[in-house]
Structures are given as C-alpha cells and as structure tokens.
N, CA, C and O atoms as a GROMACS GRO file, in nm:
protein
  328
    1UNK      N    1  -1.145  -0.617  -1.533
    1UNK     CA    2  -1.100  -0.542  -1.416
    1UNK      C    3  -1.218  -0.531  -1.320
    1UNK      O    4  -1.319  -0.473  -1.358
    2UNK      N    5  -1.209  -0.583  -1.198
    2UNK     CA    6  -1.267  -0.584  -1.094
    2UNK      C    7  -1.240  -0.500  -0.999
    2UNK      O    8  -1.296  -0.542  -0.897
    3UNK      N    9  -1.183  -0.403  -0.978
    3UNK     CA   10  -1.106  -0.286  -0.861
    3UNK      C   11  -1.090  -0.210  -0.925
    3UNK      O   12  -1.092  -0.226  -1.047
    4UNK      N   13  -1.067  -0.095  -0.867
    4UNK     CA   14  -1.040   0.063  -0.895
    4UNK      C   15  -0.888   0.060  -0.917
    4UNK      O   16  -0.826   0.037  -0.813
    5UNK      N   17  -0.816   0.078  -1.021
    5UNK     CA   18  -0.704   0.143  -1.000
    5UNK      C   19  -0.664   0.206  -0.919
    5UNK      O   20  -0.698   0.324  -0.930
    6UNK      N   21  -0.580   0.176  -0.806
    6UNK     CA   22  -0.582   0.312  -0.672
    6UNK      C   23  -0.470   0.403  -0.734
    6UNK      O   24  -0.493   0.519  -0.700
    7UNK      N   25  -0.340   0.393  -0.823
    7UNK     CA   26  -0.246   0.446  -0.801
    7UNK      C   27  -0.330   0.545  -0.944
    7UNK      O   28  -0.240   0.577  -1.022
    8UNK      N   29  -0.395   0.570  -0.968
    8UNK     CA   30  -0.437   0.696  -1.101
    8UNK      C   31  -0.489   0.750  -1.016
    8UNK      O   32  -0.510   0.712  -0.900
    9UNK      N   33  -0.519   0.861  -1.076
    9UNK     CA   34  -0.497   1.018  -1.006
    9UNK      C   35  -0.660   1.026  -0.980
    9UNK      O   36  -0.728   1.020  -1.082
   10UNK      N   37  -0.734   1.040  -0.848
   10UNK     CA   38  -0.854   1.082  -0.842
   10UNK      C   39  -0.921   0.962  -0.762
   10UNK      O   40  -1.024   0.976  -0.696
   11UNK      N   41  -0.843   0.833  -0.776
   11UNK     CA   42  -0.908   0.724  -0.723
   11UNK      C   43  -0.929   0.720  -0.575
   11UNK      O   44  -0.831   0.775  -0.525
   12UNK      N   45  -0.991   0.691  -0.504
   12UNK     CA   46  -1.036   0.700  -0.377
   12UNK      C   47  -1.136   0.555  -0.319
   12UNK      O   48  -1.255   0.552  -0.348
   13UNK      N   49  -1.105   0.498  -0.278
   13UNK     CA   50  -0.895   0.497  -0.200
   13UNK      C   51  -0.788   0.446  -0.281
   13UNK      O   52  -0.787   0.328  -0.315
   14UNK      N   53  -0.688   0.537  -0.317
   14UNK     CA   54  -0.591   0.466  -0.375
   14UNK      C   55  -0.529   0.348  -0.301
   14UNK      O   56  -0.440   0.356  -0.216
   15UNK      N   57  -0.573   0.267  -0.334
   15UNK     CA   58  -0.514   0.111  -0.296
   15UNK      C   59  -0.344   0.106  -0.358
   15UNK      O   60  -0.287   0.144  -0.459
   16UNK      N   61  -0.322   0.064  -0.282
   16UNK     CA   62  -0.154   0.058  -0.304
   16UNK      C   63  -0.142  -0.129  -0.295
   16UNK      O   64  -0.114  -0.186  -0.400
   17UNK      N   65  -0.154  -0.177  -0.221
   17UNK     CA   66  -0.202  -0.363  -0.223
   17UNK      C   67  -0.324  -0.410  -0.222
   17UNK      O   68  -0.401  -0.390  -0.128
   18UNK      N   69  -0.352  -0.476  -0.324
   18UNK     CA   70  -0.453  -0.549  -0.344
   18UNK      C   71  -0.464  -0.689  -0.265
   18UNK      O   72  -0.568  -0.750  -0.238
   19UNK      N   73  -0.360  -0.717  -0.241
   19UNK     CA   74  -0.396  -0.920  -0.180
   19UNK      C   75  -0.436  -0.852  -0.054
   19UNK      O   76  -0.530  -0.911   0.000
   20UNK      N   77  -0.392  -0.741   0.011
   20UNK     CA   78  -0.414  -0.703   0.184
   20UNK      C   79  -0.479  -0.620   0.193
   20UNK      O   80  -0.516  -0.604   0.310
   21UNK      N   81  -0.526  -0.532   0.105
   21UNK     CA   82  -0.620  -0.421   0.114
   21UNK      C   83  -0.550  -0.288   0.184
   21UNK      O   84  -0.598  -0.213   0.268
   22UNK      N   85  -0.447  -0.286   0.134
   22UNK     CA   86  -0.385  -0.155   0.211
   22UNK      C   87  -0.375   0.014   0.128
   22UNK      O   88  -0.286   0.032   0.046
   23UNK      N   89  -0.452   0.102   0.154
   23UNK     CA   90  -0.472   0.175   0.044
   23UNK      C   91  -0.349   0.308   0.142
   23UNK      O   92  -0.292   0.309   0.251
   24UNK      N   93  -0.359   0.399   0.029
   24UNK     CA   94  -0.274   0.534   0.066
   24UNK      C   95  -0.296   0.610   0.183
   24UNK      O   96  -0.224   0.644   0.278
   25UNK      N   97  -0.416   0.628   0.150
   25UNK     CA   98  -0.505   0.648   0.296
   25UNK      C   99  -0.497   0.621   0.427
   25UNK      O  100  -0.479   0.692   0.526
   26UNK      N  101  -0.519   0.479   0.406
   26UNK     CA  102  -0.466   0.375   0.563
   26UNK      C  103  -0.339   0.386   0.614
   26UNK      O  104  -0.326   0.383   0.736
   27UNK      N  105  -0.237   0.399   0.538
   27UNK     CA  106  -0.111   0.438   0.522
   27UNK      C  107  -0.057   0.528   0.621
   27UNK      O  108  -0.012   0.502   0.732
   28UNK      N  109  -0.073   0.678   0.541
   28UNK     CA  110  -0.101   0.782   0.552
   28UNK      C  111  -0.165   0.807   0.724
   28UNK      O  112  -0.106   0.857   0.820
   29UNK      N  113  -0.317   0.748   0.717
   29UNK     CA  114  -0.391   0.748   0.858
   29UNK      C  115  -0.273   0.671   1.010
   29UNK      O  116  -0.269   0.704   1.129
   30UNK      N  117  -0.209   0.584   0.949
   30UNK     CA  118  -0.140   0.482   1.062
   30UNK      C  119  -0.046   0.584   1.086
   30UNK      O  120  -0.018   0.603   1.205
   31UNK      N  121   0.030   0.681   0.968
   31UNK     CA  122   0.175   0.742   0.998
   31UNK      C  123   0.121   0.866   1.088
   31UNK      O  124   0.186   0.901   1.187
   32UNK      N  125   0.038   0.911   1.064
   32UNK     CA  126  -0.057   1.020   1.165
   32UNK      C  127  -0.057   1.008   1.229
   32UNK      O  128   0.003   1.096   1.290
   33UNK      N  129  -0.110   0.904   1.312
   33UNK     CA  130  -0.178   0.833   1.407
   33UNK      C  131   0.000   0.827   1.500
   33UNK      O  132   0.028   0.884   1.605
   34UNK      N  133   0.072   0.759   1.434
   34UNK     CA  134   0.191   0.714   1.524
   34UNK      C  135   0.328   0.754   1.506
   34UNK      O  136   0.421   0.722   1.580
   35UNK      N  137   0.337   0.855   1.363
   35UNK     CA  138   0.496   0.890   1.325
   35UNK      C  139   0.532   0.743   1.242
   35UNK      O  140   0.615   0.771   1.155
   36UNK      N  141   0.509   0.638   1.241
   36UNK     CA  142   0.564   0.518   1.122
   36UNK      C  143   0.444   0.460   1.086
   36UNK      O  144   0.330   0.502   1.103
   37UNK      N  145   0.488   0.353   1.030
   37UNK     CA  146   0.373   0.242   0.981
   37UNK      C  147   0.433   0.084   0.939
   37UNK      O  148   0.543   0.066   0.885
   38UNK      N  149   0.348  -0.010   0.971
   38UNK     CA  150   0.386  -0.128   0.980
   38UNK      C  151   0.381  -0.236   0.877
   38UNK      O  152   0.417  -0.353   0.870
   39UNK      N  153   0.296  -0.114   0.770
   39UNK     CA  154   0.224  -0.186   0.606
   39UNK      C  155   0.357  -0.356   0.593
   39UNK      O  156   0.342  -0.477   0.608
   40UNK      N  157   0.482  -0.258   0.557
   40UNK     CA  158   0.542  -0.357   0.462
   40UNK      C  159   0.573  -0.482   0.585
   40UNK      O  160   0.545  -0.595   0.546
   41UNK      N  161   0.608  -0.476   0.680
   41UNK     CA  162   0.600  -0.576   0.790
   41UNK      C  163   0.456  -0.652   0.746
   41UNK      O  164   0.448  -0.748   0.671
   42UNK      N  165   0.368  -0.596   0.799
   42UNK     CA  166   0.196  -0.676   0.738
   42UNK      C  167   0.158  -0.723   0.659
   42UNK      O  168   0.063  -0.802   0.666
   43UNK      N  169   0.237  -0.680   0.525
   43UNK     CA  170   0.293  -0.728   0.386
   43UNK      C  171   0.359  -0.891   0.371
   43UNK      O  172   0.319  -0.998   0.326
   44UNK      N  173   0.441  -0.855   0.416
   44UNK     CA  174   0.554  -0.981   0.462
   44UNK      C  175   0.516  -1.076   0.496
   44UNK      O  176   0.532  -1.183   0.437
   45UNK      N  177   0.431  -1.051   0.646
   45UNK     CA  178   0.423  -1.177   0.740
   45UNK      C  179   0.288  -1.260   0.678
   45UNK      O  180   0.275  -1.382   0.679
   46UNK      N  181   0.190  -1.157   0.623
   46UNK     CA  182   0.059  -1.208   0.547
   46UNK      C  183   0.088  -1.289   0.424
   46UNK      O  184   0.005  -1.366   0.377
   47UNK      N  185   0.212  -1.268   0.372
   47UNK     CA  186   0.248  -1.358   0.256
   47UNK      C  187   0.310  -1.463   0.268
   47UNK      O  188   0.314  -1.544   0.176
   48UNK      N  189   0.390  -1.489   0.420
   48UNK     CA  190   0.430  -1.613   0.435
   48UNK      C  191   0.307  -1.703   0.490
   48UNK      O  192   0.322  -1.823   0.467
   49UNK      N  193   0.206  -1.674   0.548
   49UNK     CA  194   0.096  -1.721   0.604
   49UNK      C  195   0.023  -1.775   0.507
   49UNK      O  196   0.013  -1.896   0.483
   50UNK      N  197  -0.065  -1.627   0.412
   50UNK     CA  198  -0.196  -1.647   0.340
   50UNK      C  199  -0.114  -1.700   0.188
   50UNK      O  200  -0.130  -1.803   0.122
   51UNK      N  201  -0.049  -1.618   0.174
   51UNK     CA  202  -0.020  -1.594  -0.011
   51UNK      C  203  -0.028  -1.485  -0.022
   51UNK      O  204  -0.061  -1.403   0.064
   52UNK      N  205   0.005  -1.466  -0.148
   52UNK     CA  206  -0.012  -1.334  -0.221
   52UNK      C  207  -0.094  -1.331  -0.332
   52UNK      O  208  -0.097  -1.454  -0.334
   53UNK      N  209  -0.152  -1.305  -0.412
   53UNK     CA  210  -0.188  -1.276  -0.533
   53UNK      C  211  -0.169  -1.186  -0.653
   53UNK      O  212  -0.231  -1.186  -0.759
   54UNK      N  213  -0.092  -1.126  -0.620
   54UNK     CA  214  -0.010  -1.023  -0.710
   54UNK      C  215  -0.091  -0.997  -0.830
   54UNK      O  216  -0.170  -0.906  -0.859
   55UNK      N  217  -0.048  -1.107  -0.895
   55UNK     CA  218  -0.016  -1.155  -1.052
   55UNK      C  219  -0.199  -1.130  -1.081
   55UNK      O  220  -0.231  -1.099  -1.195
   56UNK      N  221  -0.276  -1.141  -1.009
   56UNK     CA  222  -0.404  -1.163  -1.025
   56UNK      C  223  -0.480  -1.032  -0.991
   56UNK      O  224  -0.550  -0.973  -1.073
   57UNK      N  225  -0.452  -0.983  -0.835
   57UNK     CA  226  -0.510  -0.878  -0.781
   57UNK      C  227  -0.483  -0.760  -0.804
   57UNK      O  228  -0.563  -0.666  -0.804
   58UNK      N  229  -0.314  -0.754  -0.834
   58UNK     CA  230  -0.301  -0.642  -0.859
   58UNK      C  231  -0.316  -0.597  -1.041
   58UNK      O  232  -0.281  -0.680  -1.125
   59UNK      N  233  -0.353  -0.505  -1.069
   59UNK     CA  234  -0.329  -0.443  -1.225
   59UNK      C  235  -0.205  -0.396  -1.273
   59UNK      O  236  -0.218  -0.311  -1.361
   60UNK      N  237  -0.046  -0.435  -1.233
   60UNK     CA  238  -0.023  -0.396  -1.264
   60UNK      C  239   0.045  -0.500  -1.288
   60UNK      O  240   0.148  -0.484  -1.353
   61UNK      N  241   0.003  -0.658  -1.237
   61UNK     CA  242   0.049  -0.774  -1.196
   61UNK      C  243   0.192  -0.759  -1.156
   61UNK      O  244   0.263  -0.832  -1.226
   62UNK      N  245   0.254  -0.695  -1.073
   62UNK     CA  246   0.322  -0.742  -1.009
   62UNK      C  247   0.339  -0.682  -0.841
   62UNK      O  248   0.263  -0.596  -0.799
   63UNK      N  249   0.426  -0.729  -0.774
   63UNK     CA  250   0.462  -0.699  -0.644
   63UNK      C  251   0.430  -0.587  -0.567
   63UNK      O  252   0.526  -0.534  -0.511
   64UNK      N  253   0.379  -0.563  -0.560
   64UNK     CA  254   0.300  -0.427  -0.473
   64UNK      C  255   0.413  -0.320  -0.392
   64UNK      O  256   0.415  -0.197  -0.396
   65UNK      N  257   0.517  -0.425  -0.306
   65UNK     CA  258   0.589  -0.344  -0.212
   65UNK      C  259   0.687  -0.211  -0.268
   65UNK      O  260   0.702  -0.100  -0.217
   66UNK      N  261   0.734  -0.257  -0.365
   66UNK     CA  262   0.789  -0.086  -0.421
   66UNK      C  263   0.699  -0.037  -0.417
   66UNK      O  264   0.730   0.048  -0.333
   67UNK      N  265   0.596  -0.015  -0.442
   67UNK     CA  266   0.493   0.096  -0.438
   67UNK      C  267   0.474   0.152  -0.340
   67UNK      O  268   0.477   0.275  -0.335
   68UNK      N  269   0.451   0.075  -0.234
   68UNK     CA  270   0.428   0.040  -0.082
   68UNK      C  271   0.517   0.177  -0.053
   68UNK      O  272   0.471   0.291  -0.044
   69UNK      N  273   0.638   0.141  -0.043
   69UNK     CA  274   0.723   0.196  -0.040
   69UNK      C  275   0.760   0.299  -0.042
   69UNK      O  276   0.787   0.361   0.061
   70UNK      N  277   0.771   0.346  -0.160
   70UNK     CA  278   0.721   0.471  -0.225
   70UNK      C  279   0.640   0.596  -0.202
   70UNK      O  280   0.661   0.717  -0.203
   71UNK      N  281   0.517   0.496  -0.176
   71UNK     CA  282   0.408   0.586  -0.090
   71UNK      C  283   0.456   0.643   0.068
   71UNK      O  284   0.428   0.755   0.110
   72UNK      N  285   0.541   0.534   0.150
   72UNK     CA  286   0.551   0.507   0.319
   72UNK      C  287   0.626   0.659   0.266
   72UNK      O  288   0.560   0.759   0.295
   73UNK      N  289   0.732   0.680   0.204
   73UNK     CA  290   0.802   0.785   0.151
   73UNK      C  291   0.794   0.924   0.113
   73UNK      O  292   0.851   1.025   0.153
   74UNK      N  293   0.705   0.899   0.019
   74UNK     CA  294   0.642   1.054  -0.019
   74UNK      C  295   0.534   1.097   0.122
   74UNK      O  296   0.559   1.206   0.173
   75UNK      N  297   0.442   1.033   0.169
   75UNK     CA  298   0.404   1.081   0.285
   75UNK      C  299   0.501   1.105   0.410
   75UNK      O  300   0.478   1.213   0.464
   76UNK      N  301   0.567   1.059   0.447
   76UNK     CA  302   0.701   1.060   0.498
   76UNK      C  303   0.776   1.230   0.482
   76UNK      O  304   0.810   1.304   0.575
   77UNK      N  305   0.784   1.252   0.367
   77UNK     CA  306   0.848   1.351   0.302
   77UNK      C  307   0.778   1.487   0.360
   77UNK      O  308   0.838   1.577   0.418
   78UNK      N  309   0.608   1.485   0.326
   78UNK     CA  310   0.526   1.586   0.325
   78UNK      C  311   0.507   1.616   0.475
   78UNK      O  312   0.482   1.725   0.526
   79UNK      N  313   0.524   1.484   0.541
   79UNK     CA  314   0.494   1.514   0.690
   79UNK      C  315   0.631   1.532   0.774
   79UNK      O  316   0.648   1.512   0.894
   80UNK      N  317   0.708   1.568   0.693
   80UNK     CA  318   0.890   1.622   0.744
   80UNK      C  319   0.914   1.536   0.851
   80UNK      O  320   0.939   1.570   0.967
   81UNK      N  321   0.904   1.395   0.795
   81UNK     CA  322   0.908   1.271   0.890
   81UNK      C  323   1.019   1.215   0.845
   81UNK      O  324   1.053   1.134   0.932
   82UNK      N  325   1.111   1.212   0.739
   82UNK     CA  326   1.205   1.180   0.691
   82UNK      C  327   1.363   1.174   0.735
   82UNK      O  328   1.447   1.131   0.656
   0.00000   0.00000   0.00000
C-alpha cells in the first residue's frame, strides 16, 4: 500500500478517487464554493480520455464513483443542499 486510505476515519485527505485525485475535501470545498460539484462529470470524461486505474489505485479495487457519490450526498445533506 502506497496511499492513505482516505475513506477510514481520521485520514486527511480522505481521498474518495485515486486515478483523479479527488478527495472529500475538494469535494466538499467545490460544493461551498458553488452549491454543486462536477467530481463525477470529471470522473467520466477523464476515463474516457486517460483511463482509469481502479483495480490498482484504489484499495478497495474497485470503481470509486459510488463512493463519489455518496460523499456528493452526505455533504449535500449537512449543507441542507438536498
């Protein structure tokens, strides 16, 4: 293991994608910043372009975007953006 686990409790920055570098934080900072966020779009279009690496980068080897997701959500929730 080469990276921090982002999604365990304490990690900083919880990284939520590994192939794009998109952590909770950044997330979080973009939905602040503007009321949405563009992660899973950036997600998308970077994987038809670059690749992905999932299987490799991430620890949990697989697909990042439920997580993604998840997260856009629960921050979503807290910031009565829902």
């Amino acid at each position: 293991m080469n990276v921090i686990v982002g999604l365990k409790n304490g990690a900083s920055p919880q990284t939520v994608c590994y192939c794009f570098n998109w952590s909770k934080e950044k997330i979080a900072h973009e939905i602040n910043r503007t009321g949405n966020t563009n992660v899973i779009e950036d997600i998308k279009e970077k994987m038809k372009s670059q690749g992905c690496s999932c299987e490799i980068s991430n620890p949990s080897g697989k697909c990042c975007l439920k997580d993604v997701s998840e997260v856009i959500k629960n921050i979503k929730a807290q910031l009565n953006l829902t």
